[in-house]
C-alpha positions as CSV (number, residue, x, y, z in Angstrom):
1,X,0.0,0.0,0.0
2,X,1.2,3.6,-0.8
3,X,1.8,6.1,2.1
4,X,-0.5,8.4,0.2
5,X,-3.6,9.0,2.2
6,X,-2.1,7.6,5.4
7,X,-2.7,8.8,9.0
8,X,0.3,11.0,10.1
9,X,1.6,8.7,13.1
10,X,-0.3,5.3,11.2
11,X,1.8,1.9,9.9
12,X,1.6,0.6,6.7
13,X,3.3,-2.1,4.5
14,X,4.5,-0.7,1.3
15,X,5.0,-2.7,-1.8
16,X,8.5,-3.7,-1.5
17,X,7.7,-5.8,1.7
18,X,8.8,-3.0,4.1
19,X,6.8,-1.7,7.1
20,X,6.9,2.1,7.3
21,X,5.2,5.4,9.5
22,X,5.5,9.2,8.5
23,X,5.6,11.5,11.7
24,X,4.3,15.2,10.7
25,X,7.1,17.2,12.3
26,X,5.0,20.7,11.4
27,X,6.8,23.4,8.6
28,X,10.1,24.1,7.9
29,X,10.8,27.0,5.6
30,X,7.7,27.4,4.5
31,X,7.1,23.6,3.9
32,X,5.4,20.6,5.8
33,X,8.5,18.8,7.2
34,X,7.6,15.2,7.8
35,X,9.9,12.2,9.4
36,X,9.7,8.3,7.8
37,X,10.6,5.3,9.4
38,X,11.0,2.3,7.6
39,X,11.8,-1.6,8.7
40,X,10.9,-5.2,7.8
41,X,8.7,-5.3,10.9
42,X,5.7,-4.0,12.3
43,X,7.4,-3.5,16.0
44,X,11.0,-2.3,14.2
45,X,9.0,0.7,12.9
46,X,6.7,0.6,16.3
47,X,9.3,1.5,18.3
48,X,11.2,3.9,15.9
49,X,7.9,6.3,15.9
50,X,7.6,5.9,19.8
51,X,11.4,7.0,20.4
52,X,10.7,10.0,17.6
53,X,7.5,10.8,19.4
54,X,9.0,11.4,22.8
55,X,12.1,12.9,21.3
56,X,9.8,15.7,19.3
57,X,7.6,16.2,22.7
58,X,11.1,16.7,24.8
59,X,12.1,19.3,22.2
60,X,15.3,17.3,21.3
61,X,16.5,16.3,17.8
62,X,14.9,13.2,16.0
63,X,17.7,10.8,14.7
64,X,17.8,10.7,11.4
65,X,18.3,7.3,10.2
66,X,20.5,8.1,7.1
67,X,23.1,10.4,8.9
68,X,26.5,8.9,8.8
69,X,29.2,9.4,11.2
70,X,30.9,11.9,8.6
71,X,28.0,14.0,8.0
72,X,27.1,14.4,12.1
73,X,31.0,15.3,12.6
74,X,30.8,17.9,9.5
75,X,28.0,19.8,11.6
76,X,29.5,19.0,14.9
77,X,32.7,21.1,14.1
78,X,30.8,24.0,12.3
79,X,27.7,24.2,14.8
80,X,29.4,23.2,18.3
81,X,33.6,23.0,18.0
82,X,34.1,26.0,15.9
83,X,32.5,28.7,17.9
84,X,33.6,26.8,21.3
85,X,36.6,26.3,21.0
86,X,40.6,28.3,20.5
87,X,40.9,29.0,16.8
88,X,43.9,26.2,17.2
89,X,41.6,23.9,19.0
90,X,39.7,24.0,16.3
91,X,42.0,23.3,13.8
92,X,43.4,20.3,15.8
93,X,39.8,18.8,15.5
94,X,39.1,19.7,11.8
95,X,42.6,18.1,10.9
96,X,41.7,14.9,13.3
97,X,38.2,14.3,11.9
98,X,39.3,14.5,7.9
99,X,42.6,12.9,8.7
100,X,42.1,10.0,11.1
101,X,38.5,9.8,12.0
102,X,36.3,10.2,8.8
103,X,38.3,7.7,6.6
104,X,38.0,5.0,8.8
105,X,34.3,5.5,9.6
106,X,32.8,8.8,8.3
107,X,30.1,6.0,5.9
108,X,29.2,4.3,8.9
109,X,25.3,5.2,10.1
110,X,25.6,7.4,13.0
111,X,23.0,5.6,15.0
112,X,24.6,2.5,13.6
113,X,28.1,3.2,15.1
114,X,29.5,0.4,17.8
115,X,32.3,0.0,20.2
116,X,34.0,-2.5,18.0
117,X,34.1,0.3,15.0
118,X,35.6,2.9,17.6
119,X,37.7,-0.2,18.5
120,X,39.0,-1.1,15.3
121,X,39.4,2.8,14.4
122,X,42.3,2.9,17.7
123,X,43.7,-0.1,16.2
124,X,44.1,0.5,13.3
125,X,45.8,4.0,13.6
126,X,48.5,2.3,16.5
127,X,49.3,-0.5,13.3
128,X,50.1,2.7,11.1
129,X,52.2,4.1,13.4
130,X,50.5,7.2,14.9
131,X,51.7,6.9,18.9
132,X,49.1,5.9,21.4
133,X,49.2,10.0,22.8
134,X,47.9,10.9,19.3
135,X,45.6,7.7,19.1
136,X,44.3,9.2,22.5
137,X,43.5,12.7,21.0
138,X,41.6,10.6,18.0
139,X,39.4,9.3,21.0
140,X,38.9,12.3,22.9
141,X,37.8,14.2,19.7
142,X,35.4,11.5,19.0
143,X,34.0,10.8,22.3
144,X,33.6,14.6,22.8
145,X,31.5,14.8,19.4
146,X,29.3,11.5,20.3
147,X,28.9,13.0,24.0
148,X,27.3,16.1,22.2
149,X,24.8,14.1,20.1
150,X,24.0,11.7,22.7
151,X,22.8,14.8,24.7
152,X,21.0,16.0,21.7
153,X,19.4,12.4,21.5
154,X,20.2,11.3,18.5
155,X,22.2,8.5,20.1
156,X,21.1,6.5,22.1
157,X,24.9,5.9,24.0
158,X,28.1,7.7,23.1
159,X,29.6,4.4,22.4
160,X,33.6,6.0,22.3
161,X,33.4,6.0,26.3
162,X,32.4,1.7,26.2
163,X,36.3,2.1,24.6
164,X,39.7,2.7,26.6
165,X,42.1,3.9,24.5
166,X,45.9,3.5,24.5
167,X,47.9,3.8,27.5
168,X,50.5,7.0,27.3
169,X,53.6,7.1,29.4
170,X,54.4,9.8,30.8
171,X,57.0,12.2,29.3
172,X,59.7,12.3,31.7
173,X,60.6,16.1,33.0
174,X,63.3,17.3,32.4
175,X,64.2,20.4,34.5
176,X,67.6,22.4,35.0
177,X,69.5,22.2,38.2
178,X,69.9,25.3,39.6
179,X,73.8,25.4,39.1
180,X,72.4,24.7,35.2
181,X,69.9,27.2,35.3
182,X,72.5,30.1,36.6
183,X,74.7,28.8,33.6
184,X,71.9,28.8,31.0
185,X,71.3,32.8,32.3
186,X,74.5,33.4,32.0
187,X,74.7,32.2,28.4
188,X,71.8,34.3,27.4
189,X,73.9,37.1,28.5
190,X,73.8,40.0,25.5
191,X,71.4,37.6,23.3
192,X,68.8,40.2,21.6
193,X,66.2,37.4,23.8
194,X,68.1,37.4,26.7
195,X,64.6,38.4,28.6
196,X,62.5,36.3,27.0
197,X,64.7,33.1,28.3
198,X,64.9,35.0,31.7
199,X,61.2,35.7,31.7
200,X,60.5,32.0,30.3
201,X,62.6,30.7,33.2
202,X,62.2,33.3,36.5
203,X,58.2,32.7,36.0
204,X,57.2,29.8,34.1
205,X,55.4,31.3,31.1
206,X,54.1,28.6,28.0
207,X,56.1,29.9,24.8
208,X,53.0,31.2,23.5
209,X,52.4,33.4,26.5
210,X,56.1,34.9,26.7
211,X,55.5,35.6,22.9
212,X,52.2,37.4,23.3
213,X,52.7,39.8,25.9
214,X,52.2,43.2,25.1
215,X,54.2,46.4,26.3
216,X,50.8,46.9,27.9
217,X,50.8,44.0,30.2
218,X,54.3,44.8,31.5
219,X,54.5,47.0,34.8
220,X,58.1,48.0,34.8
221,X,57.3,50.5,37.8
222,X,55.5,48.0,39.6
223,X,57.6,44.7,38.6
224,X,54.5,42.8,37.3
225,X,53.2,40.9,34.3
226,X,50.2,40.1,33.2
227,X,48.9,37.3,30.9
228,X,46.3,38.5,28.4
229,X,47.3,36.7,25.1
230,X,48.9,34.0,23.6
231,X,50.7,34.1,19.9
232,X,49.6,31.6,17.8
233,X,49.6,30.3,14.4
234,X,46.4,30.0,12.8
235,X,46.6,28.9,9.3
236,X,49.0,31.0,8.0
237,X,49.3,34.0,10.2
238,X,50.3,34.7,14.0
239,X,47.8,35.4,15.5
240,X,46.8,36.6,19.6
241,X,44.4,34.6,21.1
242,X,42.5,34.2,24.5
243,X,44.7,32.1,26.9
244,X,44.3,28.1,27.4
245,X,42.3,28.6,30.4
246,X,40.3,31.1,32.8
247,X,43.3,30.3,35.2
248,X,45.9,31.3,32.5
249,X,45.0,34.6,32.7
250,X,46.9,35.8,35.8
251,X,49.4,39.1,37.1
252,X,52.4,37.7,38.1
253,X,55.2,39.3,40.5
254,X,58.5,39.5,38.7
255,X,62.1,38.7,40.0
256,X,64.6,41.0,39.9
257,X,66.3,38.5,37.7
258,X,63.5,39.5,34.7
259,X,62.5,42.7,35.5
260,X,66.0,43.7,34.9
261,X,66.3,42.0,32.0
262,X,62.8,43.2,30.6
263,X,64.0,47.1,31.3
264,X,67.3,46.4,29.6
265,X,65.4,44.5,26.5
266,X,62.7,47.6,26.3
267,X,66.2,50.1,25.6
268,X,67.3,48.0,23.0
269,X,64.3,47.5,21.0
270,X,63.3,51.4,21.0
271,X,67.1,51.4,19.4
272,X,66.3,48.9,17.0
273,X,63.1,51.1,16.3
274,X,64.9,53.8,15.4
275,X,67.4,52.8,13.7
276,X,64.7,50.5,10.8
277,X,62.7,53.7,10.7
278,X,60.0,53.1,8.5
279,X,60.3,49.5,7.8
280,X,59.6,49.0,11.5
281,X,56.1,47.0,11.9
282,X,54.8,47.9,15.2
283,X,52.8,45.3,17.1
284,X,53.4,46.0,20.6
285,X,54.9,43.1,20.8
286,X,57.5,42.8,23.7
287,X,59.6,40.2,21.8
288,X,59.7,40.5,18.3
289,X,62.0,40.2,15.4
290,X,64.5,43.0,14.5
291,X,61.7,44.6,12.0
292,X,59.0,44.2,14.8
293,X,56.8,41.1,13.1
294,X,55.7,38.6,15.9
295,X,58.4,35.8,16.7
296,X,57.8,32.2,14.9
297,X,57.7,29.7,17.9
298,X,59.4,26.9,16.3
299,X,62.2,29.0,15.3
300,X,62.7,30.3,19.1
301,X,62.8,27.3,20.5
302,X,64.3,24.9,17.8
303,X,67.6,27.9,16.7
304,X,68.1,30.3,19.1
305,X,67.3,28.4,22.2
306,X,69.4,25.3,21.1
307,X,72.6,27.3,20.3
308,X,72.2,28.7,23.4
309,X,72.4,25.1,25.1
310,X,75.1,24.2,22.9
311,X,77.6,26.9,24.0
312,X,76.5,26.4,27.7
313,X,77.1,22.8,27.4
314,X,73.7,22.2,28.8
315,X,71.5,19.3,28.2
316,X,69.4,19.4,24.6
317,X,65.7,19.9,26.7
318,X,62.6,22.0,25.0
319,X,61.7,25.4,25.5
320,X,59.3,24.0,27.7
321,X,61.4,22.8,30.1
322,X,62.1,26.0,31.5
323,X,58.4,26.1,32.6
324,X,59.0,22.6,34.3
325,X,62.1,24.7,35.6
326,X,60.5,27.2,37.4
327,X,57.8,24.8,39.2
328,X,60.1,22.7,40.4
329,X,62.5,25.2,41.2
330,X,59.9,27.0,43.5
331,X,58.6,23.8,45.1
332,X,62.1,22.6,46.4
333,X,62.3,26.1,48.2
334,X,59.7,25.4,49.8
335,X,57.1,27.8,48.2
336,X,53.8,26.8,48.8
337,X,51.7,24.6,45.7
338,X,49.2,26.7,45.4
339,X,51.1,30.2,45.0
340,X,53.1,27.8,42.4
341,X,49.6,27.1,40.4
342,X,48.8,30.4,40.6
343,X,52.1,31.5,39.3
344,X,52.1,28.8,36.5
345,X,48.1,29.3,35.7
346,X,47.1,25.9,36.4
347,X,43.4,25.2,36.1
348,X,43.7,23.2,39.3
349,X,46.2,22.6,42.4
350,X,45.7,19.0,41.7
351,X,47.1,19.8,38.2
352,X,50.3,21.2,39.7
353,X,51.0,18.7,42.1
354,X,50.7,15.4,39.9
355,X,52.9,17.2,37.4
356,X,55.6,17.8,40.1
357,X,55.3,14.8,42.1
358,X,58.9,14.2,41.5
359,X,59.6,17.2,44.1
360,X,57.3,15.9,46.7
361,X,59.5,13.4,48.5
362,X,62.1,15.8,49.1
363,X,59.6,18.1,50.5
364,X,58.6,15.4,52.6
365,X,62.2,14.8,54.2
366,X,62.5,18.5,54.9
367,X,58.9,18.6,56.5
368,X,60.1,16.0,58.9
369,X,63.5,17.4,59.7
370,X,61.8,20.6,60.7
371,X,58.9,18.8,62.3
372,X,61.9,17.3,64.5
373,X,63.2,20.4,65.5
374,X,60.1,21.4,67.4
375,X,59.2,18.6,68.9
376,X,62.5,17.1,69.9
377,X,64.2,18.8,73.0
């Protein structure tokens, strides 16, 4: 029988052999926007227009049957990612989901997706060769976007969570002494960046931060910084963006160390200002290149820093490191977690002390020698 003249809500055979039901979902755009539901028995189709029934009275999203994972994932980064998310963030995702995530099972029917398909996805991008920290951004992406449509109910689980993914060890941290971090200071000595590696080191900023700041968010006067931005790349072009987290944003005391070197880094690039004249590009950059453009990250970190470590005869760490530096380096003074979170703009105090557990057992032995001296006569 045709669906022609049917009840909206009513079940009917077609010709083919196929149950089916039509749900009248009102107008859309000016036209009568109605939902099928097919299946080779009455109950199968039963139970589909039951589920869309109490889906449409909730207000929430009625699967649609024919949605694959790639066309859900497509909308998921334009409608919920994109304007969520860091422009980087983003672009991490986008890259993930055509890359990694879409080949593998972007034809697959959304509501047809199953652990063993998320399963096989993992495995098959460890066999390739990706390493299991990448294979565990693959799942995170996908278990964030099939968390958002099993809220929007058009799911019925977010099957990515009934998956663990790879285990990751733990990088290993890799911070100076402090007889290596006086050497590395002293090696920077006259470098055109000399502040940015005393900054970088005295106060734990992320690269991107240290490259962001702005004349504006230095206190010279008052020996303070504060974190407003972070340089990025974005596509092609360096771009500011909103720090990683409400916590990254934070005014931090300076050390003489770096206010020093900040004041004597301000008198040599007004020199440099003057003395490029018009090609000088001004950005209000604190560090910059010697025409004023924003510095390139990897360049920083994999040329200048590096040569720096080679004439020091330091050990080859990342720029990174000097943020692992500066924790650790507080911590064994004695300088209390939290002020060290705060300092570092962790999200959480937990955060700060897993990361620096290493630390912790010689804090231990020094709260036990000084518990001593009270208690002992």
């Amino acid at each position: 029988m045709s669906k022609r003249g049917q009840n909206e809500g009513s079940i009917y055979k077609r010709q083919d052999g196929r149950w089916a039901a039509s749900l009248n979902l009102g107008y859309k755009n000016g036209k009568r926007h109605r939902k099928h539901f097919y299946g080779w028995t009455r109950k199968e189709v039963q139970d589909k227009l039951t589920e869309a029934l109490r889906a449409h009275q909730q207000g929430l999203i009625i699967p649609d049957e024919r949605q694959t994972v790639g066309q859900f994932l497509t909308c998921w980064l334009a409608d919920t990612a994109k304007p969520s998310v860091r422009p980087l963030t983003y672009e991490t995702y986008e890259a993930i989901v055509r890359r990694h995530i879409e080949p593998e099972v972007g034809r697959i029917t959304l509501s047809k997706l199953t652990p063993q398909d998320v399963q096989r996805l993992l495995n098959n991008k460890l066999e390739s060769g990706l390493s299991p920290r990448r294979v565990r951004h693959i799942h995170s992406v996908l278990r964030n976007a099939l968390g958002q449509a099993h809220r929007w109910g058009m799911v019925a689980r977010n099957v990515a969570t009934l998956v663990s993914p790879p285990s990751v060890k733990r990088s290993e941290i890799q911070p100076f002494s402090p007889e290596q971090a006086r050497a590395f200071l002293q090696a920077t000595k006259g470098d055109r960046l000399e502040a940015l590696y005393s900054v970088a080191l005295a106060v734990g900023l992320r690269r991107g931060e240290a490259l962001g700041l702005r004349w504006q968010d230095v206190d010279l006067e008052r020996g303070t910084l504060t974190v407003n931005k972070s340089l990025q790349r974005i596509g092609s072009k360096l771009t500011l963006v909103e720090p990683k987290t409400a916590g990254s944003r934070r005014t931090i005391v300076l050390p003489e160390v770096a206010l020093t070197a900040l004041k004597a880094h301000r008198a040599r690039q007004n020199e440099e200002r003057l003395k490029m004249g018009p090609l000088w590009q001004e950005n209000k950059l604190v560090f910059t290149t010697t025409v004023g453009t924003p510095l390139e990250a990897g360049n920083v970190a994999r040329r200048n820093f590096k040569k720096l470590l080679r004439s020091a005869d330091l050990p080859d760490i990342r720029f990174h490191d000097l943020r692992h530096t500066a924790a650790t380096l507080l911590l064994a003074q004695g300088i209390h977690p939290r002020v060290v979170m705060e300092i570092l703009g962790h999200s959480q105090i937990s955060l700060t002390m897993n990361t620096y557990s290493h630390v912790l057992p010689t804090l231990q032995h020094e709260a036990a020698s000084k518990m001593d001296a009270i208690l002992n006569d």
